[in-house]
Backbone bond lengths (Angstrom), bond angles and torsions (degrees), N, CA, C in turn:
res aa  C-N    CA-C-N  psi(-1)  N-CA   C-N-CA  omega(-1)  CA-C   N-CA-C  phi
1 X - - - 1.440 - - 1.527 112.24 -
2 X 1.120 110.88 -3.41 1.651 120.19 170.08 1.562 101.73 101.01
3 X 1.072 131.01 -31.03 1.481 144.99 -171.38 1.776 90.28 -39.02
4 X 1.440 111.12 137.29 1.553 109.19 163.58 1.433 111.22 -99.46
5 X 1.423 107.91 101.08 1.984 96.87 178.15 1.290 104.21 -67.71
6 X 1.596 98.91 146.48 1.827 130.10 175.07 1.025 91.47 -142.18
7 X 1.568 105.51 150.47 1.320 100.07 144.64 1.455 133.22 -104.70
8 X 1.487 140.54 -176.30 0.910 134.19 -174.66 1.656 143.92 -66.24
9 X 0.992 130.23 123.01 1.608 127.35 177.79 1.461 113.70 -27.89
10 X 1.100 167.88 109.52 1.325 163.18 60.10 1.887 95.11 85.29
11 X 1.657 92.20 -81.49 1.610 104.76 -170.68 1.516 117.91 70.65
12 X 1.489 127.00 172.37 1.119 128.01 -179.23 1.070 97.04 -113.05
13 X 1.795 111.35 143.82 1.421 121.02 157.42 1.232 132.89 -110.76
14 X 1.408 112.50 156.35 0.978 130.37 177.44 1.493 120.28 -41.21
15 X 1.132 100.44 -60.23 1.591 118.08 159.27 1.422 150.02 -53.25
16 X 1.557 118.04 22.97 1.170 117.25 -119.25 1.752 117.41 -82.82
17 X 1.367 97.65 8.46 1.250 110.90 -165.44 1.670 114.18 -99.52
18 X 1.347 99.97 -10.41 1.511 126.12 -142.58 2.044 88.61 -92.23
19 X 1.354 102.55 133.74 1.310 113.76 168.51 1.902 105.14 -95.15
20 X 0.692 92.33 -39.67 1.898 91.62 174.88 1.930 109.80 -147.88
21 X 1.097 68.00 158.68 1.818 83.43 -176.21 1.667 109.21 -141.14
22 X 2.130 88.34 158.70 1.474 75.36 -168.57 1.556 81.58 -165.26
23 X 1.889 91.50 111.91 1.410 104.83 178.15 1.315 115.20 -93.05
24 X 1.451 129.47 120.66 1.545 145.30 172.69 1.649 111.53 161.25
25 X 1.451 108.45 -158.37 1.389 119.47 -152.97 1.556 92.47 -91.55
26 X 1.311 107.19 162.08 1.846 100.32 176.72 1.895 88.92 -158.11
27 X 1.210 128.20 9.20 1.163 111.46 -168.02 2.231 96.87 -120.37
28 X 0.963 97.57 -29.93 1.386 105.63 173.76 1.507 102.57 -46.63
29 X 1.758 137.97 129.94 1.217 136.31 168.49 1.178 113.48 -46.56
30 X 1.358 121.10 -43.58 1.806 119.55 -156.47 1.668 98.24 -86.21
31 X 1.942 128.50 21.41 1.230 132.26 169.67 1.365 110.25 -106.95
32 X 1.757 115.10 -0.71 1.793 120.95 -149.75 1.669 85.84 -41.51
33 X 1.280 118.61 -66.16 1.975 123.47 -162.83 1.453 98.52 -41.62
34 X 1.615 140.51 -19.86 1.357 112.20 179.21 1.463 113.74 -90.15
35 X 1.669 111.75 -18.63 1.648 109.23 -178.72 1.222 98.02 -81.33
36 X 1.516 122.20 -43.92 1.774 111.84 -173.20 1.677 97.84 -50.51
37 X 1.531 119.41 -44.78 1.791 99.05 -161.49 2.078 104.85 -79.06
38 X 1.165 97.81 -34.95 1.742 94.67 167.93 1.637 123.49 -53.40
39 X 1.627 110.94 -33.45 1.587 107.17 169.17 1.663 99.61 -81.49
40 X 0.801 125.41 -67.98 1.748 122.59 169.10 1.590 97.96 7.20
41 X 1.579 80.08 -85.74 1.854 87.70 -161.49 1.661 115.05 -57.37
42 X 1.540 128.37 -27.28 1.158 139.43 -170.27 2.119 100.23 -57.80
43 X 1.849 87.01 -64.86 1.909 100.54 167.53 1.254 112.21 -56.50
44 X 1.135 135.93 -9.13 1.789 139.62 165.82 1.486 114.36 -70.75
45 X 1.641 107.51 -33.21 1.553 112.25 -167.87 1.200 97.00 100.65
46 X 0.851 158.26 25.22 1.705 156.88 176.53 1.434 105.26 -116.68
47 X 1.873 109.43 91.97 1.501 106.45 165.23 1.463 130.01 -59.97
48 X 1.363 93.46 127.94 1.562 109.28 -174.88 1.280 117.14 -111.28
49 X 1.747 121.47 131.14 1.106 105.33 159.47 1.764 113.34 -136.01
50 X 1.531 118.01 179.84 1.384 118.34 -152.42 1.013 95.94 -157.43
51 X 1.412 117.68 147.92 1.720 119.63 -164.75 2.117 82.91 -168.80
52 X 1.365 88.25 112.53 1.525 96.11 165.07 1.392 118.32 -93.24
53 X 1.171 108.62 114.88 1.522 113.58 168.26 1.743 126.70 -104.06
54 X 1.365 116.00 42.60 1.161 111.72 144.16 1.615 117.18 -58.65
55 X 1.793 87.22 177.05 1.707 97.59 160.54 2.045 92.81 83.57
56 X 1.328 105.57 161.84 1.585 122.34 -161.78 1.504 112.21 -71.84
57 X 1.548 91.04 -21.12 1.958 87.78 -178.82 1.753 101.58 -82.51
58 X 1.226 140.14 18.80 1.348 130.98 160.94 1.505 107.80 -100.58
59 X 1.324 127.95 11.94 1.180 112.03 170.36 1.562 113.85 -103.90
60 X 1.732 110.35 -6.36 1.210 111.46 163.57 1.676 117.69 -63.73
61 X 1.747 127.60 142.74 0.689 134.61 -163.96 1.555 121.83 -70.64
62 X 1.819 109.26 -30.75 1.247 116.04 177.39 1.445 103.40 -70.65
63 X 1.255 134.72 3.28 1.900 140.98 -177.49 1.515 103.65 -91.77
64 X 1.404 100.72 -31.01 1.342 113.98 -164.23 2.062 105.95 -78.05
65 X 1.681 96.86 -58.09 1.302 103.57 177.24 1.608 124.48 -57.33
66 X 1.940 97.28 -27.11 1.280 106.93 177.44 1.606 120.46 -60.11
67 X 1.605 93.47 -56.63 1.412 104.13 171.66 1.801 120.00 -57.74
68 X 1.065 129.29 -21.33 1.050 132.39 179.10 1.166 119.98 -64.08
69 X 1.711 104.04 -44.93 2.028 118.35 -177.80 1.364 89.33 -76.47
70 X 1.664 139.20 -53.49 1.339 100.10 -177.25 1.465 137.97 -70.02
71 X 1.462 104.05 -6.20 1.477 96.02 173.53 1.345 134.92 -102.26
72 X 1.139 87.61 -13.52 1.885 110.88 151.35 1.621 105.93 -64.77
73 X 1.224 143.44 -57.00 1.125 124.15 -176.53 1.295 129.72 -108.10
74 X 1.758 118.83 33.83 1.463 127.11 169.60 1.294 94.55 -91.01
75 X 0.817 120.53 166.07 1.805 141.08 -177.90 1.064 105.69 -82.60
76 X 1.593 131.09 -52.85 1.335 140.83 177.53 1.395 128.94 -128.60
77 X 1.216 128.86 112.44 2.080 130.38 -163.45 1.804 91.50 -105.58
78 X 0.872 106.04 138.68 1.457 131.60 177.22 1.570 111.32 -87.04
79 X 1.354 129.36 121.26 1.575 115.51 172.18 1.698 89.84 -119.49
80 X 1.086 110.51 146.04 1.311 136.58 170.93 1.483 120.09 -132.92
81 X 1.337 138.63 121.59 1.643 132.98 150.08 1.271 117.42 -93.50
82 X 1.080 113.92 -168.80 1.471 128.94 162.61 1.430 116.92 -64.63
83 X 1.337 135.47 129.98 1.582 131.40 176.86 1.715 107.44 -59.31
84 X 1.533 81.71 167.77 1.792 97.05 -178.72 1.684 109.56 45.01
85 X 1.448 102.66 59.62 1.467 120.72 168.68 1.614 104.38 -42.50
86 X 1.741 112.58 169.85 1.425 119.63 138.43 1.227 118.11 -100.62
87 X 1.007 111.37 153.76 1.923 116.12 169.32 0.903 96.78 -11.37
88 X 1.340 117.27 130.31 2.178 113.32 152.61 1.523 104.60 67.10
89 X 1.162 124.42 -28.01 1.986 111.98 173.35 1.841 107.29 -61.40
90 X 1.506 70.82 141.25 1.512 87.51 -179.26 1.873 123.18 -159.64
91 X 0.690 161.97 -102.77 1.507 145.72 151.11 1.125 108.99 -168.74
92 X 1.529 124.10 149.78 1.727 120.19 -167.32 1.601 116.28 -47.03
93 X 1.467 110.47 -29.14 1.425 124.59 -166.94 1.493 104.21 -51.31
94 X 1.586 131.07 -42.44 0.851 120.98 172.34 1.530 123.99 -70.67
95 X 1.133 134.21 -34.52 1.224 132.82 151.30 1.492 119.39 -37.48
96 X 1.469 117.93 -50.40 1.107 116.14 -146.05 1.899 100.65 -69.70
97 X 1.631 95.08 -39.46 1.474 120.28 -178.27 1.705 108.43 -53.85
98 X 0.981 92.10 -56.78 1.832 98.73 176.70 1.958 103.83 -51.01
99 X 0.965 103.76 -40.53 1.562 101.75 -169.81 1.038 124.83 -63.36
100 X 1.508 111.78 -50.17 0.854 132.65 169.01 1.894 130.10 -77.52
101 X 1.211 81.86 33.14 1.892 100.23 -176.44 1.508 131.52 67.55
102 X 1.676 103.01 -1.99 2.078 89.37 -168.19 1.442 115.41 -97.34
103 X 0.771 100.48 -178.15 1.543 113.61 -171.54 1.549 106.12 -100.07
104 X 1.245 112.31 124.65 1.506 148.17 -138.58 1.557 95.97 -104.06
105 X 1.477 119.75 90.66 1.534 98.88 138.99 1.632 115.85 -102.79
106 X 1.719 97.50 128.47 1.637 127.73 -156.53 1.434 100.91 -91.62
107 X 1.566 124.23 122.79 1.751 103.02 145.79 1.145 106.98 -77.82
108 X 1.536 118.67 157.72 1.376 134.46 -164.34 1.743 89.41 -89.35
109 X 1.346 100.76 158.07 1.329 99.31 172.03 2.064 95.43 -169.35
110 X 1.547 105.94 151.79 1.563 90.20 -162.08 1.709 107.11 -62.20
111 X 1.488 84.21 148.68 1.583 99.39 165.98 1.697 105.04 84.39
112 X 1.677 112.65 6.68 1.142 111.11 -170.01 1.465 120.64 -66.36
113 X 1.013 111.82 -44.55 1.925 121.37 152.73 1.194 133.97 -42.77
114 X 1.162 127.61 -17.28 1.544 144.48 142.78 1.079 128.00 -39.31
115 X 1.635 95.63 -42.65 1.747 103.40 157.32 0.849 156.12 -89.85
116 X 1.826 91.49 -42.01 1.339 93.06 156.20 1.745 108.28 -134.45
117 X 1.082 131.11 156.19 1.726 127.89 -173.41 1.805 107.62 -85.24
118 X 1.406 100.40 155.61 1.273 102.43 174.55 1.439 134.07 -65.33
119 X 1.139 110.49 1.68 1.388 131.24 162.94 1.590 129.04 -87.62
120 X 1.614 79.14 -0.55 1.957 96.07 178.19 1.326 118.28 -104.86
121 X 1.419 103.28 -43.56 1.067 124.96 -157.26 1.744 98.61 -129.81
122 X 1.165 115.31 128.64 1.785 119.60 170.54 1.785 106.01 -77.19
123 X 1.371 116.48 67.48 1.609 90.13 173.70 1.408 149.74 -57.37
124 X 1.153 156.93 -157.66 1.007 148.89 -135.34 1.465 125.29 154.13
125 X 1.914 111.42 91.80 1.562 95.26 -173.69 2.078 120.54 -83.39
126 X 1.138 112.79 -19.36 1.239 134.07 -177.15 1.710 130.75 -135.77
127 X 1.169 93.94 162.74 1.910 93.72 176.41 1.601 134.90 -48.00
128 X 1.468 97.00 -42.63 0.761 127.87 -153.37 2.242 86.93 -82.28
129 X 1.589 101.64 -49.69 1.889 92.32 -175.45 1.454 107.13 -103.89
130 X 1.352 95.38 29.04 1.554 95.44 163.16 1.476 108.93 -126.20
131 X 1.200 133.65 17.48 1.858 150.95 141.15 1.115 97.76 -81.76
132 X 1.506 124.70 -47.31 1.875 122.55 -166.11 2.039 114.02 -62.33
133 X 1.554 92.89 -37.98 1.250 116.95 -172.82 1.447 101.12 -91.92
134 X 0.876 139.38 -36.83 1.903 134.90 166.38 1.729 108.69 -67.11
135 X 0.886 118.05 -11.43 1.420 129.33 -169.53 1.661 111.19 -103.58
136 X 0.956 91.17 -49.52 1.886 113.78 158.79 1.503 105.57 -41.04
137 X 1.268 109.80 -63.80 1.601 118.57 -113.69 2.143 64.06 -108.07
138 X 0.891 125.31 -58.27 1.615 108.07 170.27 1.094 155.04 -86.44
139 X 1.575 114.77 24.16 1.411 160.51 170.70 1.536 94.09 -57.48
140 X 1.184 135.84 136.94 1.372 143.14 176.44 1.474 120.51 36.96
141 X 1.629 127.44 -119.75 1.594 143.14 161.95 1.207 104.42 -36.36
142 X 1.358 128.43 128.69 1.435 135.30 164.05 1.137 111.35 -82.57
143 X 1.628 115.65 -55.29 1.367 130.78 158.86 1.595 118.56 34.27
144 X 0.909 95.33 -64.47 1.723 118.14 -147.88 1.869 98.27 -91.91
145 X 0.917 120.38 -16.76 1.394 148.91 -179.14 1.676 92.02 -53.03
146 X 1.653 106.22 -70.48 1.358 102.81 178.13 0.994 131.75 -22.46
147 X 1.374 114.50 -75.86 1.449 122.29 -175.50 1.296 115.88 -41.47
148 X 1.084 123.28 -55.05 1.868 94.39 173.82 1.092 105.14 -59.75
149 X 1.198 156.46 -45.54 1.796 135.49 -169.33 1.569 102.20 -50.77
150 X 1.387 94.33 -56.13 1.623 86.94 -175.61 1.471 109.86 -42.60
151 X 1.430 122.10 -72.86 1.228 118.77 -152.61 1.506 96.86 -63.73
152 X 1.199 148.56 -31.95 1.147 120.21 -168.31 1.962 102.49 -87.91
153 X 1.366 109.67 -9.76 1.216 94.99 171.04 1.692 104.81 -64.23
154 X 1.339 115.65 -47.98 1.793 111.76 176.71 1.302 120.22 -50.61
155 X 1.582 122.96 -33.31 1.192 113.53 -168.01 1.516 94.61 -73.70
156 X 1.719 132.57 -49.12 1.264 103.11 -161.76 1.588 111.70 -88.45
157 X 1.197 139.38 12.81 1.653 143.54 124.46 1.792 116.15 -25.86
158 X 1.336 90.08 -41.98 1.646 106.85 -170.84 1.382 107.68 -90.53
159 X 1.353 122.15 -62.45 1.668 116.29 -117.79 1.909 69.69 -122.31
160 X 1.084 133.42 -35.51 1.387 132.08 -140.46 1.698 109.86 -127.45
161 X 1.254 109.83 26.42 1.513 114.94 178.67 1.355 94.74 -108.08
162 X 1.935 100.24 168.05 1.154 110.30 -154.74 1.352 118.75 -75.72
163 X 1.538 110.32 -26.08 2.055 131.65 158.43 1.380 93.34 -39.56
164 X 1.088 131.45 -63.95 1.698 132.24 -151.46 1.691 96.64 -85.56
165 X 1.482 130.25 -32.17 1.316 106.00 -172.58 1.616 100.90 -87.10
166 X 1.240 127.01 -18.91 1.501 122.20 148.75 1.396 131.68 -11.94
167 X 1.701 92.03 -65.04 1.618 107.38 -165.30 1.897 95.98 -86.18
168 X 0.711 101.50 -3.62 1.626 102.93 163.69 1.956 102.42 -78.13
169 X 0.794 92.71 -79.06 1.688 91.66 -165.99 1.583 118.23 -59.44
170 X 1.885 96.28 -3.76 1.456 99.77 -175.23 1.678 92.43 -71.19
171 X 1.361 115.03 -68.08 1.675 129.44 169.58 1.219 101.21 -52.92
172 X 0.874 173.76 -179.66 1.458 144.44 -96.04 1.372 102.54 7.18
173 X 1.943 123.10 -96.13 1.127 119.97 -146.99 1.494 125.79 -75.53
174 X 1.404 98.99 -7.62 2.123 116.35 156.84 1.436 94.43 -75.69
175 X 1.221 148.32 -15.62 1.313 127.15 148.00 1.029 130.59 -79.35
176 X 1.102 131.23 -58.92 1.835 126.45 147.27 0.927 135.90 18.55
177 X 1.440 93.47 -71.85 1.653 124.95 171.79 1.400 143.37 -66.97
178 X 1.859 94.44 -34.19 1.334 87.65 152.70 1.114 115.58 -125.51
179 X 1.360 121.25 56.01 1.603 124.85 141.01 1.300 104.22 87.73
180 X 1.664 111.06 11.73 1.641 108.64 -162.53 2.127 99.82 -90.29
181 X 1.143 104.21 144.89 1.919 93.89 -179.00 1.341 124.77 -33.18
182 X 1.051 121.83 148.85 1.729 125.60 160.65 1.187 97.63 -72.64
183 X 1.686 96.15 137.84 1.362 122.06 178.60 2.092 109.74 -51.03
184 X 1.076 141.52 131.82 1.581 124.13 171.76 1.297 119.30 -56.69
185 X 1.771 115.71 118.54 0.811 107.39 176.89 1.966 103.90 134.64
186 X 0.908 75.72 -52.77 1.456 106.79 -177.33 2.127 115.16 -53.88
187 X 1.112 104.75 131.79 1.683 104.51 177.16 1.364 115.56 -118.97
188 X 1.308 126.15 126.26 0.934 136.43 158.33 1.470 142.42 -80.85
């Protein structure tokens, strides 16, 4: 497609002390599963840090660039949703993380590989193998860390732009129409 792949700048963060990070809400009740797994990992020895960016000052752009250098250059970004997903639900955070280059530790949630592969994203069904897998994954060489940011920065270049989520709903509604099944998974 002519595109020259690179991969991404490193950059300095904000954070610099921080073994994983994890941008969103943690004080709202219906989040309790993200503070229980953030103290988890904290009593593990795994510095954590968290920066909620709700509210109107994240739609300013310097929030945006800010957030970008730190998640490009933490070692490890945390995605969290809401429990008892639907198929394929998942919350911008994971997008946003992929875009912005870092390396993804994912809770699993169904259909989560659809989006992105385990080579993108480190998933994660519980507390307990997502300390095992942060612990892993920052044990000696960081190095190697990259490469999943990268690739999941490519996949959503690729697989997750707004041309491509188009041709999703285009097939959908040429199915619809002619009466052919909904894809599994899928709501109408």
């Amino acid at each position: 497609d002519g595109t020259r792949r690179r991969d991404l700048p490193q950059g300095r963060s904000p954070f610099p002390d921080a073994d994983v990070l994890f941008f969103g809400e943690t004080e709202n009740p219906q989040y309790e599963h993200r503070k229980t797994l953030l103290t988890a990992m904290r009593e593990a020895g795994i510095r954590v840090e968290t920066y909620n960016y709700s509210g109107p000052a994240r739609t300013e752009q310097k929030v945006y660039e800010w957030q970008d250098r730190a998640i490009r250059a933490a070692p490890l970004c945390l995605s969290m949703s809401l429990t008892n997903h639907a198929t394929g639900y998942t919350s911008a955070r994971l997008f946003d993380l992929a875009q912005a280059g870092g390396t993804i530790l994912g809770e699993r949630f169904p259909g989560c590989e659809e989006l992105f592969r385990s080579d993108e994203v480190v998933w994660f069904d519980d507390d307990a193998e997502a300390i095992r897998k942060a612990k892993a994954l920052l044990h000696g060489d960081r190095t190697h860390l990259r490469k999943f940011g990268n690739r999941a920065w490519w996949r959503v270049r690729g697989a997750h732009t707004m041309t491509a989520r188009l041709r999703v709903l285009e097939r959908a509604g040429r199915a619809i129409r002619s009466g052919a099944p909904i894809p599994q998974g899928w709501r109408v």
